[in-house]
Residue frames as qw, qx, qy, qz and C-alpha x, y, z in Angstrom:
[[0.000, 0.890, 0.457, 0.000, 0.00, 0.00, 0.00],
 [0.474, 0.335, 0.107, 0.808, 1.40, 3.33, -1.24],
 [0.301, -0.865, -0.232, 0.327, 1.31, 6.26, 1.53],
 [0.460, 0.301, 0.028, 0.835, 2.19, 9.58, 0.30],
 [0.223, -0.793, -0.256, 0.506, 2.53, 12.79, 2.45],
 [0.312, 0.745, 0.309, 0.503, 2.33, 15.93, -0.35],
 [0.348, 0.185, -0.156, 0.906, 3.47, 19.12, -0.03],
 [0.553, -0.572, -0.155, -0.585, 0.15, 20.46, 1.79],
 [0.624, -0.231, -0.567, 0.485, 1.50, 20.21, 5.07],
 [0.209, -0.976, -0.035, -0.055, 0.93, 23.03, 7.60],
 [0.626, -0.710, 0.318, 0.061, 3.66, 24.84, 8.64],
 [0.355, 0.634, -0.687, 0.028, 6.21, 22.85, 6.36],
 [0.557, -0.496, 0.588, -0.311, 5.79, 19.90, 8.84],
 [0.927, 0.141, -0.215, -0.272, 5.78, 17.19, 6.25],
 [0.668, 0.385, -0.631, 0.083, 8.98, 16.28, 6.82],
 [0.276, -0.268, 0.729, -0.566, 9.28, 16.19, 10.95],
 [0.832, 0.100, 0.214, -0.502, 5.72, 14.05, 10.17],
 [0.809, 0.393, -0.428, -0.088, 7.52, 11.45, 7.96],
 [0.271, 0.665, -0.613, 0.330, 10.09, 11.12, 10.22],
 [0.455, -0.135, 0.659, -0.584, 7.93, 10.38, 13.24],
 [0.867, 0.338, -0.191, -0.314, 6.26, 7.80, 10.64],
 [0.641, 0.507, -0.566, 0.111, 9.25, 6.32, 9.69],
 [0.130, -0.385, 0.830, -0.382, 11.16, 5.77, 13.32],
 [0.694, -0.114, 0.479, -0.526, 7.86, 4.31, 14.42],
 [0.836, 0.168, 0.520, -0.040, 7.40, 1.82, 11.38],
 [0.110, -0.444, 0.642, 0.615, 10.28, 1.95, 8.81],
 [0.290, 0.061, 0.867, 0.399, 8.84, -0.77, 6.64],
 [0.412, 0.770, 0.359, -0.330, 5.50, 1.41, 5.48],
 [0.520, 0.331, 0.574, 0.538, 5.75, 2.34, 1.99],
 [0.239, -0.681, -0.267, 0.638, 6.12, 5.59, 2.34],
 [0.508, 0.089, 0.229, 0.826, 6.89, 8.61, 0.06],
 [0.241, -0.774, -0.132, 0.571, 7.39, 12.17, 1.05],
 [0.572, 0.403, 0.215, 0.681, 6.93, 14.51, -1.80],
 [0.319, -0.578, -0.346, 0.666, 8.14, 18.01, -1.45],
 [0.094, -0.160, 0.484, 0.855, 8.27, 19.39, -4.59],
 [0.617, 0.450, 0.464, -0.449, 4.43, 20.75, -5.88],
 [0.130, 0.512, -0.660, -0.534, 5.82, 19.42, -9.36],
 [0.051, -0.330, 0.930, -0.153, 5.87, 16.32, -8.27],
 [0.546, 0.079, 0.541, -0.635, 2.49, 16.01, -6.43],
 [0.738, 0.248, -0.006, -0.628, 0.59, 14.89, -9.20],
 [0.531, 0.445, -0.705, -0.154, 2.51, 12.10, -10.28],
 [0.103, 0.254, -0.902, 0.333, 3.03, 10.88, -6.91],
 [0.598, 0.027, 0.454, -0.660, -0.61, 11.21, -6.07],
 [0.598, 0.307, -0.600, -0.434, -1.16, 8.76, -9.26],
 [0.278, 0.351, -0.823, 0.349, 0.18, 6.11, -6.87],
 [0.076, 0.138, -0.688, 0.708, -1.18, 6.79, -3.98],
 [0.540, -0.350, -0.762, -0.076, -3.91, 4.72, -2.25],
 [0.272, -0.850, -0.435, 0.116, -3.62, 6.67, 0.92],
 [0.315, 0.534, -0.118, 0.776, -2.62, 10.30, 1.53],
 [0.469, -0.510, -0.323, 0.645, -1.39, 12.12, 4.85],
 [0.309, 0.177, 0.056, 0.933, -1.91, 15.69, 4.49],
 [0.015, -0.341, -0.449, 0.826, -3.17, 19.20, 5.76],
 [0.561, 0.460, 0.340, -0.598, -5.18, 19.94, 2.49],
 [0.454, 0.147, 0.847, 0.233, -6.41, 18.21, -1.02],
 [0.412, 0.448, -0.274, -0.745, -6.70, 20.29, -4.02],
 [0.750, 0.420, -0.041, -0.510, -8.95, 19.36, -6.71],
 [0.438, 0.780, -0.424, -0.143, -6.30, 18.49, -8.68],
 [0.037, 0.412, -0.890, 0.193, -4.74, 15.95, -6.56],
 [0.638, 0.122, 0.509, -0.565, -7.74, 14.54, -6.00],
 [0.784, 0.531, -0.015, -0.322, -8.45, 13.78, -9.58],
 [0.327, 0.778, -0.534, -0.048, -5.12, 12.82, -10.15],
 [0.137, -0.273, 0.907, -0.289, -5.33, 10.12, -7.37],
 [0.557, 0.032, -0.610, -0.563, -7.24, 7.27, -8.88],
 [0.629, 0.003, -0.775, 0.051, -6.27, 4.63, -6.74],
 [0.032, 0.256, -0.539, 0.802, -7.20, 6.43, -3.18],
 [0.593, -0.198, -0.764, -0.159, -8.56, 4.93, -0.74],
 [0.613, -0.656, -0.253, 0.360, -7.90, 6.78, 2.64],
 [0.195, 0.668, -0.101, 0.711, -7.37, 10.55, 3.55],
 [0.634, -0.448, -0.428, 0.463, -5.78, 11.06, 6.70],
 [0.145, -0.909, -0.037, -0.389, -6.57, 14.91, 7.60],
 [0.659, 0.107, -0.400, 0.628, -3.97, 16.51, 9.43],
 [0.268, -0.280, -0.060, -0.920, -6.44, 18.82, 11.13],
 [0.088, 0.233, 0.766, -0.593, -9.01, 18.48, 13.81],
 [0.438, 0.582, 0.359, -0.583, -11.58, 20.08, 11.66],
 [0.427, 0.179, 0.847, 0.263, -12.44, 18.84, 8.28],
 [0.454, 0.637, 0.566, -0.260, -15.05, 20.98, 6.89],
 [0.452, 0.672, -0.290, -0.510, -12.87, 22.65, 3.84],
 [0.295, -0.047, 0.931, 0.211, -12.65, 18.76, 2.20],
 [0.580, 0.081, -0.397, -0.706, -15.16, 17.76, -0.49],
 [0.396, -0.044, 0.891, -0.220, -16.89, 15.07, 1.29],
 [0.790, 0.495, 0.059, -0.357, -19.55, 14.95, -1.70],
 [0.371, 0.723, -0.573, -0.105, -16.36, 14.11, -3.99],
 [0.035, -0.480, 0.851, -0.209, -14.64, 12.07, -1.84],
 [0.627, 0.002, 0.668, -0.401, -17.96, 9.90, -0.85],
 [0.789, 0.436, -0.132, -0.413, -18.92, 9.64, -4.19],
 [0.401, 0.649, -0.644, 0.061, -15.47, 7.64, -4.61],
 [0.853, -0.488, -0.182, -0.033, -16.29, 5.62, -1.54],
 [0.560, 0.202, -0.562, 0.575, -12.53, 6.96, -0.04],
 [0.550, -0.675, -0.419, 0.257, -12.55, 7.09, 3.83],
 [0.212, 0.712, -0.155, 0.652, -11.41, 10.65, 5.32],
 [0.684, -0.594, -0.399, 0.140, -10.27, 10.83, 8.85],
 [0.018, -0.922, 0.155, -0.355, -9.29, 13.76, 11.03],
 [0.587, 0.187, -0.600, 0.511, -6.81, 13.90, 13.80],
 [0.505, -0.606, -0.314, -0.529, -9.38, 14.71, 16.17],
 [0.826, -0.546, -0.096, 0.104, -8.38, 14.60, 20.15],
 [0.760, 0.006, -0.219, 0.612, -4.95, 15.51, 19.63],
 [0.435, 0.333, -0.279, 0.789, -5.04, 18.99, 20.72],
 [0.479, -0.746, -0.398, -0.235, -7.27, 18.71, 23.06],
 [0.607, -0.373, -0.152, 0.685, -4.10, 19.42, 25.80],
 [0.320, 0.138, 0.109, 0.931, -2.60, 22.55, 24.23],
 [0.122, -0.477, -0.583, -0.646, -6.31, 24.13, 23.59],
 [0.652, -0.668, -0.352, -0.067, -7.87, 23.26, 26.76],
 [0.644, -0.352, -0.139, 0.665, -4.62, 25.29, 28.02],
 [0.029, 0.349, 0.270, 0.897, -4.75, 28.04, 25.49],
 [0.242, -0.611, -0.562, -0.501, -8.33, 28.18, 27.04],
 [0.501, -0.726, -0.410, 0.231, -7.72, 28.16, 30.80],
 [0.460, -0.174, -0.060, 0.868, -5.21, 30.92, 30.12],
 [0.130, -0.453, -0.472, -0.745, -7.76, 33.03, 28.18],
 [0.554, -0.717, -0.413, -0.093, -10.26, 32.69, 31.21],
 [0.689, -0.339, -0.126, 0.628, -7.42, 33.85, 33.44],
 [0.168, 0.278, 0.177, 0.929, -6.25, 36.59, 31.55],
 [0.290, -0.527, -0.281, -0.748, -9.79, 38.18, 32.21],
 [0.595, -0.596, -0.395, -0.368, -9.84, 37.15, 35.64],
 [0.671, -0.333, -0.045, 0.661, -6.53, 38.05, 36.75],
 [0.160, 0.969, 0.188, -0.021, -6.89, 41.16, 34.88],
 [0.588, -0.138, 0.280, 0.746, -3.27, 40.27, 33.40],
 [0.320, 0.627, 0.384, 0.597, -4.75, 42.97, 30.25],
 [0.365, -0.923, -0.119, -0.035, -4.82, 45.95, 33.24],
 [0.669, -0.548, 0.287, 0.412, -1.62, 44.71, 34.51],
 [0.677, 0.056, 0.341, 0.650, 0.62, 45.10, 31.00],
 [0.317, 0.787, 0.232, 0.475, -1.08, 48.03, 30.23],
 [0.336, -0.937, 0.056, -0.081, 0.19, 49.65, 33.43],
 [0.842, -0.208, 0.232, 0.440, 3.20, 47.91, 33.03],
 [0.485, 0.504, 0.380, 0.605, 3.92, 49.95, 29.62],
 [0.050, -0.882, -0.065, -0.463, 3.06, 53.15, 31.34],
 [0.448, 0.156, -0.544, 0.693, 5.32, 52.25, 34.41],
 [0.475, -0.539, -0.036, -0.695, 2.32, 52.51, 36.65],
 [0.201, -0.092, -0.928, 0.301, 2.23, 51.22, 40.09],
 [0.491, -0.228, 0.235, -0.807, -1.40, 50.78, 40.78],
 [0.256, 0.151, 0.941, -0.160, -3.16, 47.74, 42.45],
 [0.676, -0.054, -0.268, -0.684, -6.32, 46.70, 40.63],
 [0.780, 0.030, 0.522, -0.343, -8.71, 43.51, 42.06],
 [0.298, 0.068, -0.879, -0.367, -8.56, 40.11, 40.55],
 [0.762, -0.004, 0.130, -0.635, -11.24, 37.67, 40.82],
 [0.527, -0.163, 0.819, -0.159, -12.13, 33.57, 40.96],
 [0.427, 0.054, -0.623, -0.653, -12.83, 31.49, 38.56],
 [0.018, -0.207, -0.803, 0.558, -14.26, 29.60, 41.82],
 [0.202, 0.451, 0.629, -0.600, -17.25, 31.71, 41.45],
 [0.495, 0.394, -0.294, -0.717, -17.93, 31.64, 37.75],
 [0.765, 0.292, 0.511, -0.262, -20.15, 29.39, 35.24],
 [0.110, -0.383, 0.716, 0.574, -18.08, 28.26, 32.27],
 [0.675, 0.490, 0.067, -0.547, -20.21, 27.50, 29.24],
 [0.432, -0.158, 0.815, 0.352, -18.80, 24.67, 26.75],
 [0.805, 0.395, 0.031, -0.441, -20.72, 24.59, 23.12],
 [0.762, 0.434, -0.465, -0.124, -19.13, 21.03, 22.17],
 [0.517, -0.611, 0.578, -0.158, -18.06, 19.09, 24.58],
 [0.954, 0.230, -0.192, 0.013, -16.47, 16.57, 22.72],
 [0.723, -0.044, -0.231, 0.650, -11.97, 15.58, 23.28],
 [0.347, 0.398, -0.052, 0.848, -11.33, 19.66, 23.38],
 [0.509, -0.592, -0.179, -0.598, -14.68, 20.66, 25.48],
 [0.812, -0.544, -0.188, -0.096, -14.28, 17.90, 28.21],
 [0.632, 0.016, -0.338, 0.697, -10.32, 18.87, 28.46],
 [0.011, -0.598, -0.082, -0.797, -11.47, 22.51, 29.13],
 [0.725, -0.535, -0.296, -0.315, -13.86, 21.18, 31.71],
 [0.823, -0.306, -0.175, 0.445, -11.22, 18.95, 33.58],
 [0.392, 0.236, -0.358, 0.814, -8.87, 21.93, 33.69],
 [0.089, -0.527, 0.021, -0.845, -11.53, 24.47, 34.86],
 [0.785, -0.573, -0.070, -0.225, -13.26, 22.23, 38.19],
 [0.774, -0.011, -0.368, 0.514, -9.92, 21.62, 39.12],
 [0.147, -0.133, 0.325, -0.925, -10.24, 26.14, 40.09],
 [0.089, 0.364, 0.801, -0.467, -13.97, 24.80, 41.23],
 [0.323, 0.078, -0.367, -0.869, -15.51, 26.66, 38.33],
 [0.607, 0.398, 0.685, -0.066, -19.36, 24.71, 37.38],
 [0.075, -0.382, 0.729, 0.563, -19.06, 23.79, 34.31],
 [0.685, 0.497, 0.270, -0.460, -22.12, 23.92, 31.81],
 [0.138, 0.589, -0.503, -0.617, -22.39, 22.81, 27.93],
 [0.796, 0.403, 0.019, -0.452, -24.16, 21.27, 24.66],
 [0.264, -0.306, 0.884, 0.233, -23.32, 17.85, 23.07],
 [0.556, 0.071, -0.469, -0.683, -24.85, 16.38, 20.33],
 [0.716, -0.259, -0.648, -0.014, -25.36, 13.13, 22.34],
 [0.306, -0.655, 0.479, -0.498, -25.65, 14.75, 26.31],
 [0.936, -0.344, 0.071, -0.003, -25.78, 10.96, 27.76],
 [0.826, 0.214, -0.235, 0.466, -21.77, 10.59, 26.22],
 [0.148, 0.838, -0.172, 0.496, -20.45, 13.73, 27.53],
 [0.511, 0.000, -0.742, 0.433, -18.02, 13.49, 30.41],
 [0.540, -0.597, -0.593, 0.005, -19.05, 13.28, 33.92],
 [0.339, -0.209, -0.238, 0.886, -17.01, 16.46, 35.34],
 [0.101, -0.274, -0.147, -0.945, -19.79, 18.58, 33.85],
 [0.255, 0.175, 0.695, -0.649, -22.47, 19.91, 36.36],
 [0.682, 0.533, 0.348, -0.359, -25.22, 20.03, 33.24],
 [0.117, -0.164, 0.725, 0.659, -24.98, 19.24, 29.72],
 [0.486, 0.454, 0.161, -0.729, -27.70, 20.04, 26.76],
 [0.531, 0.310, 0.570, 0.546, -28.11, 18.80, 23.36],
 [0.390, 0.208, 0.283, 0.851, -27.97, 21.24, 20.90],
 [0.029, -0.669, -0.442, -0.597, -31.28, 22.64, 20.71],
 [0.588, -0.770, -0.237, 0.072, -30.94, 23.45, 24.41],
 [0.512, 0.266, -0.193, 0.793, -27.92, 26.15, 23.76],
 [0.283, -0.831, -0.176, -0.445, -30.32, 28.50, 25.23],
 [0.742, -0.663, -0.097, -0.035, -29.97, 27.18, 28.81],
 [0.794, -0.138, -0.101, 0.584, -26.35, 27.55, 28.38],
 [0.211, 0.592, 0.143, 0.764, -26.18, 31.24, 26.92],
 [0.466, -0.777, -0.195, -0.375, -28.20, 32.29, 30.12],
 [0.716, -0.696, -0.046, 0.029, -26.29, 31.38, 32.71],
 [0.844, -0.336, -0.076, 0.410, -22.59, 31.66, 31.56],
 [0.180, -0.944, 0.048, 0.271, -20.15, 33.82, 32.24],
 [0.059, -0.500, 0.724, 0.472, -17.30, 32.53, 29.86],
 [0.832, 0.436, 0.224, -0.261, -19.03, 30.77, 26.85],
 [0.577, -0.268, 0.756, 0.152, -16.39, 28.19, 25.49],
 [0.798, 0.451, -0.060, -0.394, -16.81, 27.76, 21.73],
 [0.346, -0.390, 0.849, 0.087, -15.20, 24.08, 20.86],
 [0.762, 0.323, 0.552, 0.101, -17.42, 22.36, 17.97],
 [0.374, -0.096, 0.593, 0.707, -16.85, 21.85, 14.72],
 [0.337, 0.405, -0.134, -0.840, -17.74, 24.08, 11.94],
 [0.304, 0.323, 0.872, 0.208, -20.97, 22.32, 10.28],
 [0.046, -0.450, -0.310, -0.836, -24.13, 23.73, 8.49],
 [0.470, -0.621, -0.627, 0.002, -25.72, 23.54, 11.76],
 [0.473, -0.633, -0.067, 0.610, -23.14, 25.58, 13.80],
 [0.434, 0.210, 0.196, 0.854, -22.42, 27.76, 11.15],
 [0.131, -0.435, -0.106, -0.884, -23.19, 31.53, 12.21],
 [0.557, -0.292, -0.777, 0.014, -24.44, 30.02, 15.27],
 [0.166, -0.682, -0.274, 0.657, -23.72, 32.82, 18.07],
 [0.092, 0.626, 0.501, 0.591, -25.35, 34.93, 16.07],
 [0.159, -0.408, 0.301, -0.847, -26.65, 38.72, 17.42],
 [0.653, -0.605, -0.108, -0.442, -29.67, 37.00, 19.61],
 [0.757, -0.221, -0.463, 0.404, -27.07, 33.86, 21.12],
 [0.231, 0.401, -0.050, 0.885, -25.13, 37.13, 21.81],
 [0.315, -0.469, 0.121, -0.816, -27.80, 39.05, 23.40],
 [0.843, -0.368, -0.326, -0.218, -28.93, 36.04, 25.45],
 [0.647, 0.170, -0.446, 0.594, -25.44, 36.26, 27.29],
 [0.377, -0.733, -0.415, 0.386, -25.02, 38.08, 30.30],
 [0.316, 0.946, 0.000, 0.071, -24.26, 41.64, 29.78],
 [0.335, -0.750, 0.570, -0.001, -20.44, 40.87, 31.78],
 [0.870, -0.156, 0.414, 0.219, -19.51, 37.63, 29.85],
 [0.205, -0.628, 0.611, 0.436, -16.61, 36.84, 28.27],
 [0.857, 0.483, -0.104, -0.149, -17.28, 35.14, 24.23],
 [0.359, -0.624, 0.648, 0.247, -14.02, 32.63, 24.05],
 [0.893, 0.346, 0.149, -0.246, -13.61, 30.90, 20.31],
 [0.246, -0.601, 0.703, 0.289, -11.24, 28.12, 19.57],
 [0.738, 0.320, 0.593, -0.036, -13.63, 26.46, 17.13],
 [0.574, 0.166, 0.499, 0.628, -14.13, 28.10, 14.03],
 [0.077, -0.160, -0.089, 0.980, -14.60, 31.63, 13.04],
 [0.450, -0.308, -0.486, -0.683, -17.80, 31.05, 11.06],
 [0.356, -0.325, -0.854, 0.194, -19.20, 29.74, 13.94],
 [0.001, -0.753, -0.420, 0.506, -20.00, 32.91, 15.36],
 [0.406, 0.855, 0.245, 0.210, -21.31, 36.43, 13.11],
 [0.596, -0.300, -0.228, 0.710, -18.64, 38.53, 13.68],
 [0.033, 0.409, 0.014, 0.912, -20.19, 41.76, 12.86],
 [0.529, -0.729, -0.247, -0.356, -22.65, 40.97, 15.55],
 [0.782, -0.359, -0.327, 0.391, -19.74, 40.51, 18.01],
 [0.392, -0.035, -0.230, 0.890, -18.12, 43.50, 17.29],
 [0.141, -0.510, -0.201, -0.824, -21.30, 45.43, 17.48],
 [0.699, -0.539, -0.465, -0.065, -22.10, 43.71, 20.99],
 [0.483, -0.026, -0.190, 0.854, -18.48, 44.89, 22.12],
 [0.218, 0.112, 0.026, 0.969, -19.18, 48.35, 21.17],
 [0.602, -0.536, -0.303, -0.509, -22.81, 48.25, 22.73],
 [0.126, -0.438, 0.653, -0.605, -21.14, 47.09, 25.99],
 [0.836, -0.074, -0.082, -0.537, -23.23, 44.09, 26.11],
 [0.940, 0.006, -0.260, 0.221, -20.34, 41.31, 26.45],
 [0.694, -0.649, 0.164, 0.264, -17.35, 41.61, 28.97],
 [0.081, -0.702, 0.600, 0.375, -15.13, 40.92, 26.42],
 [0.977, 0.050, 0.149, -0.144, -13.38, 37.95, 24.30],
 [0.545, -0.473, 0.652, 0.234, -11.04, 35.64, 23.59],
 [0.822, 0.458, 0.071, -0.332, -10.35, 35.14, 20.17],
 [0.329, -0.499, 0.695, 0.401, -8.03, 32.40, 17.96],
 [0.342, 0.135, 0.729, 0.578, -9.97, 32.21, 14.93],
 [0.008, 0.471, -0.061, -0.880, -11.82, 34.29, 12.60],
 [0.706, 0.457, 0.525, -0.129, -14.41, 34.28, 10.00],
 [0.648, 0.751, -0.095, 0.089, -11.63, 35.67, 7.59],
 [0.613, -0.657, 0.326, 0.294, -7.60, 35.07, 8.28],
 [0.319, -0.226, -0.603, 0.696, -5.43, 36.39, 8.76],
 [0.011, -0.825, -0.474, 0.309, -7.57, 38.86, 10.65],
 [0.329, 0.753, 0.230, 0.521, -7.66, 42.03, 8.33],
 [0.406, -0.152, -0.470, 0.769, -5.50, 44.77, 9.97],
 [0.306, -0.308, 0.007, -0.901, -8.43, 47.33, 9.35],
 [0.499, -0.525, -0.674, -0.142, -10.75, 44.96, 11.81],
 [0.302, -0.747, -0.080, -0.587, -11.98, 46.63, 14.83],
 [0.949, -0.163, -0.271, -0.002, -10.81, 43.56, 16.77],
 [0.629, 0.446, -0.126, 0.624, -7.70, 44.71, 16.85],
 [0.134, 0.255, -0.356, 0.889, -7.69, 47.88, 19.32],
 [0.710, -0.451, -0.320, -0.436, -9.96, 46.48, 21.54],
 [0.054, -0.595, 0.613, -0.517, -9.04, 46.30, 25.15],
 [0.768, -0.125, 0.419, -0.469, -11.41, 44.02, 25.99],
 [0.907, 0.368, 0.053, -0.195, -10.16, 41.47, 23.09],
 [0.246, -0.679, 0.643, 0.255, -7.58, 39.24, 22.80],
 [0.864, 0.480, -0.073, -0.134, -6.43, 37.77, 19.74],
 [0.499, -0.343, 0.748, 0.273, -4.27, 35.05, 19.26],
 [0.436, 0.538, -0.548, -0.469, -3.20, 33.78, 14.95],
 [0.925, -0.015, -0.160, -0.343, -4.86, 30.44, 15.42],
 [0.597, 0.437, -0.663, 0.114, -2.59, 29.00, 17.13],
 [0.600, -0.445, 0.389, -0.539, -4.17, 27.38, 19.96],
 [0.980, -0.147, 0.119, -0.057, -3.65, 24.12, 19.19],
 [0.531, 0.563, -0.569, 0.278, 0.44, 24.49, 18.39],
 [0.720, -0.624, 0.301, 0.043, 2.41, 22.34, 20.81],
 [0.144, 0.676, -0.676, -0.256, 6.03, 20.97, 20.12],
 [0.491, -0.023, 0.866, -0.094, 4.16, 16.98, 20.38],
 [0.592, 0.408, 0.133, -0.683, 1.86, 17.83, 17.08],
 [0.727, 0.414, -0.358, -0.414, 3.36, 15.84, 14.81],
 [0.073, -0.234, 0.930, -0.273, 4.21, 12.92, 16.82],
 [0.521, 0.245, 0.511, -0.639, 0.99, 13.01, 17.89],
 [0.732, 0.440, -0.289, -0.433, -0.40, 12.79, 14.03],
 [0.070, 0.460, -0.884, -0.038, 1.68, 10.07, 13.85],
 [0.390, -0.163, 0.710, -0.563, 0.38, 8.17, 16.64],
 [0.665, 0.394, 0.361, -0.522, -3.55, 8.78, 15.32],
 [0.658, 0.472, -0.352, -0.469, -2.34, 7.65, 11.46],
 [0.394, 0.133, -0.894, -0.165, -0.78, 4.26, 12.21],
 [0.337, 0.053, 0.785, -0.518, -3.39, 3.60, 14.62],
 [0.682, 0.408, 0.230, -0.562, -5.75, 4.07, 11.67],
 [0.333, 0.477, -0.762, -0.285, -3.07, 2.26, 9.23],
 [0.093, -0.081, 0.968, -0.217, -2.85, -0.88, 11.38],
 [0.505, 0.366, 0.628, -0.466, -7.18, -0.88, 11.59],
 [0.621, 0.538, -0.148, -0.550, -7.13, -0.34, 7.49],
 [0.038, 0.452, -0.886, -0.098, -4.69, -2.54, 7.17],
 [0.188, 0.126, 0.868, -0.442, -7.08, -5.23, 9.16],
 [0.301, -0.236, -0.717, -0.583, -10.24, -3.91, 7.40],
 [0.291, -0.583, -0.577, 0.493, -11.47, -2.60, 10.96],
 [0.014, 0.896, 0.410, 0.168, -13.69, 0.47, 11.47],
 [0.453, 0.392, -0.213, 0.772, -11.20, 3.98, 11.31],
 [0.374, -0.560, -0.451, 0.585, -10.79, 5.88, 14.45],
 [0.146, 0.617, 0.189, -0.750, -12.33, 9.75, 13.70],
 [0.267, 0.273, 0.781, 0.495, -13.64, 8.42, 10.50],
 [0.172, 0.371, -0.092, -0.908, -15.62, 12.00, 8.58],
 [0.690, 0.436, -0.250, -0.520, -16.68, 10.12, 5.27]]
């Protein structure tokens, strides 16, 4: 079976990703192309492909494919019409960054509740003045997805004694650290009551445009909007018009419904808003990690066993 990892790698990482391949199981049939000359030929070949994304072109070009291993937690710029029609399997690398994220996140919450954004700005002015922090002890953390990234979020945030709310498409799976869980149609009951609202699903047609201005106006008037899902997920002219209506505490933002984030956005010189260049889910284990999740799914194709985060 002919595995090829294409030049559509984030980041340049194909080759650290081959490598961590390779130590683990030399004898795979491997081949690492780097050159987009190349691609098409090699994709000719290739039965399964490793990679971050899958022009057209390679697509069409790979007859013989049989298995896309996404290098990406979130899937939704694939052609799954295309691909299904073809009957190849697509799988994500779902769960691996649930660590980094679900850190990215408890720092975000922090930030606003340590009022670190007070502190640097007086830093910069060489001000000594005390200002008040505050608990996450005595706040209601919202979750909209509690799936590998949602239920790490959780486990960090009852560890400060936070209660921890939030929507699953299935609420009976969801882990057992949360104090409620909804199913979808019951986002209301989450919108109402928290004070840091936790965006963590993936970007479908369901969730698309999802905190919209009412989700928005259904918040308290002092929470904090935090999105590490996907930028469509929420409107983002209704966010910045909620900002600038004083209607939301603030937010936390590491993606965007256009990126990079235009430098004329408003987003930008917002005290209340921090923005991070998607890169909540970087850690220095990422492509190990990929690794890990593709021969775990190699070894089950191999075998003709159902694929672990199988999409299509």
């Amino acid at each position: 079976m002919t595995v090829v990892v294409p030049p559509h790698v984030v980041d340049g990482g194909g080759s650290d990703l081959v490598a961590e391949i390779r130590d683990r199981r030399p004898g795979i049939n491997l081949e690492h192309v780097a050159d987009d000359a190349e691609v098409l030929e090699a994709a000719a070949d290739a039965e399964v492909i490793v990679t971050s994304q899958l022009p057209d072109d390679v697509l069409d070009a790979a007859e013989n494919l049989r298995w896309v291993q996404a290098l990406s937690a979130g899937t939704d710029e694939y052609d799954y019409d295309a691909l299904g029609a073809r009957d190849v399997a697509l799988t994500s690398v779902s769960g691996i960054h649930a660590q980094p994220i679900g850190q990215q996140v408890l720092g975000y919450l922090l930030h606003f509740e340590r009022r670190f954004d007070r502190a640097i700005a007086k830093q910069r002015r060489r001000e000594w003045e005390r200002h008040g922090g505050r608990e996450l002890g005595d706040r209601t953390i919202g979750i909209v997805g509690v799936g590998a990234i949602g239920s790490q979020v959780a486990d960090y945030c009852t560890a400060f004694d936070a209660r921890v709310v939030g929507t699953k498409r299935d609420p009976t799976d969801a882990s057992a650290v949360l104090d409620a869980v909804y199913g979808p149609d019951d986002l209301e009951s989450v919108l109402e009551v928290s004070d840091y609202l936790v965006l963590a699903c993936p970007l479908t047609d369901e969730t698309r445009g999802l905190i919209d201005a009412d989700a928005l106006a259904t918040l308290p008037d002092d929470a904090v909007l935090v999105n590490v899902a996907r930028g469509e997920v929420v409107e983002q002219s209704a966010l910045v018009d909620a900002l600038e209506a004083d209607d939301l505490g603030g937010a936390a933002l590491d993606v965007f419904e256009e990126e990079p984030l235009p430098k004329s956005s408003p987003l930008w010189d917002r005290d209340d808003v921090l923005v991070t260049p998607h890169m909540a889910g970087s850690t220095p284990h990422y492509w190990e990690r990929c690794a890990d999740v593709f021969l775990r799914n190699y070894d089950r194709f191999q075998a003709g066993e159902p694929l672990e985060n199988r999409v299509v």
